[in-house]
N, C-alpha and C positions, 0 to 999 in steps of 0.2 A: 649704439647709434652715435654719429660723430654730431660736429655742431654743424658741418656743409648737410646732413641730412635732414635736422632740425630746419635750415632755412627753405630750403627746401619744401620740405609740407608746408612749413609757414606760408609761404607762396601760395601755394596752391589751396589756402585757406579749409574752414572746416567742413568736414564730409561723415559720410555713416563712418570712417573709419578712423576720425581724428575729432579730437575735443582741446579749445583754445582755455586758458583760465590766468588771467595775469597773476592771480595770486590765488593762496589756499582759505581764502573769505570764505566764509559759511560753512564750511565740510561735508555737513552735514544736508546740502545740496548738492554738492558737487559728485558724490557720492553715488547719485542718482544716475550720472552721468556715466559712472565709473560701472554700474547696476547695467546698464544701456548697451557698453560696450564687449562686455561680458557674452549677455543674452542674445547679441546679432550676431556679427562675423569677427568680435576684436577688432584692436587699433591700438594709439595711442590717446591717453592724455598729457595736454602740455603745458606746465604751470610754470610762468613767465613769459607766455607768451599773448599778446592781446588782441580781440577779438576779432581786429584787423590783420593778425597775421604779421603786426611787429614785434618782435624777437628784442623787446626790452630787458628779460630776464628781472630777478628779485634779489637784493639785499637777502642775506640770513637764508638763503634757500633751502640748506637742512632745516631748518624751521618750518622751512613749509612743508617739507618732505614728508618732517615729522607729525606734522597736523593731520595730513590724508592720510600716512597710513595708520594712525589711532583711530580716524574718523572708519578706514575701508573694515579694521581689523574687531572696531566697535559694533557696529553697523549694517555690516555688509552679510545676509546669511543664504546658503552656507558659505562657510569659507573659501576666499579666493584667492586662489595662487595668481599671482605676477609677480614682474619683475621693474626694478626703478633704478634709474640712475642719473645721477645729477655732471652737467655740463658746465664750466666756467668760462663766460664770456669775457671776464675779467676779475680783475684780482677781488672785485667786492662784489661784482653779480654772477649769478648762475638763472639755468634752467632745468626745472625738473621732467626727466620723460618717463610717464608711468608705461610699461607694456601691458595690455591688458588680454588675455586669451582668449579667444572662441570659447567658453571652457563648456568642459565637458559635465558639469553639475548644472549648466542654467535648470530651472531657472532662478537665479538670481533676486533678491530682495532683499527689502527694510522691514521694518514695522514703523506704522504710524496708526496712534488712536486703537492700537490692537489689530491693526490687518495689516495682512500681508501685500505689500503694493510692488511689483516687478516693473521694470520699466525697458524699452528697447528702442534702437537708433531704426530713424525712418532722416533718409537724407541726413542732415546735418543736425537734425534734433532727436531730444532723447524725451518720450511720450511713456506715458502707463500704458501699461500694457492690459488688453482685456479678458475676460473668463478662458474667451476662446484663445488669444495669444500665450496666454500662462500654458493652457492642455495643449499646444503645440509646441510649445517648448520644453516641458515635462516629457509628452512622447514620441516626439520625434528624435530626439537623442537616442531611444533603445530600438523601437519599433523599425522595423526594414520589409520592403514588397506586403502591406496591409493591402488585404484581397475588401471587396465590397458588390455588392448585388444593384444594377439598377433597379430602381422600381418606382413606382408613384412617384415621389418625394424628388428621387433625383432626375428622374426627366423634367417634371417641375420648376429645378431649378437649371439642367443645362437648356432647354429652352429659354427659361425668362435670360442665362447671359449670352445666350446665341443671338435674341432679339436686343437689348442693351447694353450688352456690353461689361456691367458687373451689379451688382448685384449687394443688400447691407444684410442680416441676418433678422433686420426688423419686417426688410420687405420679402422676406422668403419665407420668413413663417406665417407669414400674411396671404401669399399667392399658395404657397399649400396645404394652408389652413392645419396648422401644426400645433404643440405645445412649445413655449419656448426652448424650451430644455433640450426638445428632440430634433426643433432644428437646429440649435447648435452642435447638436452631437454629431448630428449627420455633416457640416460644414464641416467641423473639424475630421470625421474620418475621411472625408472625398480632400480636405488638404493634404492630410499626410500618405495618401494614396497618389499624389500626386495628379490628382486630376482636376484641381482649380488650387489657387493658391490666396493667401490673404495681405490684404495690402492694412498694415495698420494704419491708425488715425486716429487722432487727439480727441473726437468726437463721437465719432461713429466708423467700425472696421468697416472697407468691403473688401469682397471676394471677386475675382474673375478665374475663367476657364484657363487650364495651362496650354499654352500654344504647340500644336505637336510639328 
């Protein structure tokens, strides 16, 4: 990446595909970020860069280089391949550009407290990710043309989002009087079936029908 490509994104500020960080503070957050970027579509992250999108760059910037990737190589499981390369705006500042891959292992995670916590980019934030987000990222990496049966359950629910629009996994097990368990099982096999898809959220997922 050159430094005209750096200004660039900087511009066009942060998105699911780009992450701002003026400096390698906390790692051990940032991290999470790097977790994010991985389990969506990849990007970049950009250390020296501030959260406005100006292109400050950092003093010592192998120092920072070297902070993320002990924190990514600590931290980060399984193992994740990128790539990083540091930029000099000047003889004492740089910028670091991590590339981060779609990769093909999501999903991706820390431990914290003993659990496994995965996290993914929704717009320009990076969120935990849920029971149902983790099993769609585990099998839809292998899984390809998953067959399924209508019946009760899913007329159930393509009605309730023909009539609203989308639909939480609280209120579906609710309208078809389910087990939790089994309506999440059944959400996630009608996602990766491609017949409705899942919108994450910091609070609570929903789901809408995919549009043909």
């Amino acid at each position: 990446m050159t430094l005209q490509e750096v200004y660039k994104l900087a511009q066009q500020g942060e998105a699911l595909n780009t992450e701002f960080k003026k400096k390698a503070a906390f790692p051990d957050k940032i991290v999470r970020e790097v977790i994010a970027l991985a389990n969506t579509d990849g990007g970049h992250l950009l250390i020296g860069v501030d959260d406005d999108g100006t292109v400050s760059g950092q003093r010592f910037i192998e120092e920072e280089v070297f902070v993320m990737q002990r924190a990514i190589q600590d931290l980060v499981f399984p193992a994740l391949n990128y790539e990083v390369e540091v930029l000099k705006l000047n003889p004492k500042k740089g910028v670091a550009v991590f590339q981060i891959p779609h990769s093909p292992d999501r999903p991706h995670y820390l431990m914290e407290n003993n659990r496994k916590k995965a996290f993914v980019r929704v717009a320009d934030r990076s969120i935990q990710a849920s029971k149902e987000v983790w099993e769609i990222l585990k099998r839809g990496k292998n899984e390809k043309g998953i067959g399924f049966t209508y019946g009760e359950k899913e007329n159930v629910l393509m009605k309730a989002l023909a009539e609203k629009g989308r639909i939480t996994l609280q209120e579906f097990q609710q309208l078809a009087k389910l087990p939790r368990f089994l309506a999440s099982k059944t959400l996630v096999r009608l996602v990766l079936a491609n017949v409705i898809r899942i919108i994450p959220q910091e609070k609570e997922d929903y789901f809408q029908a995919v549009e043909s």
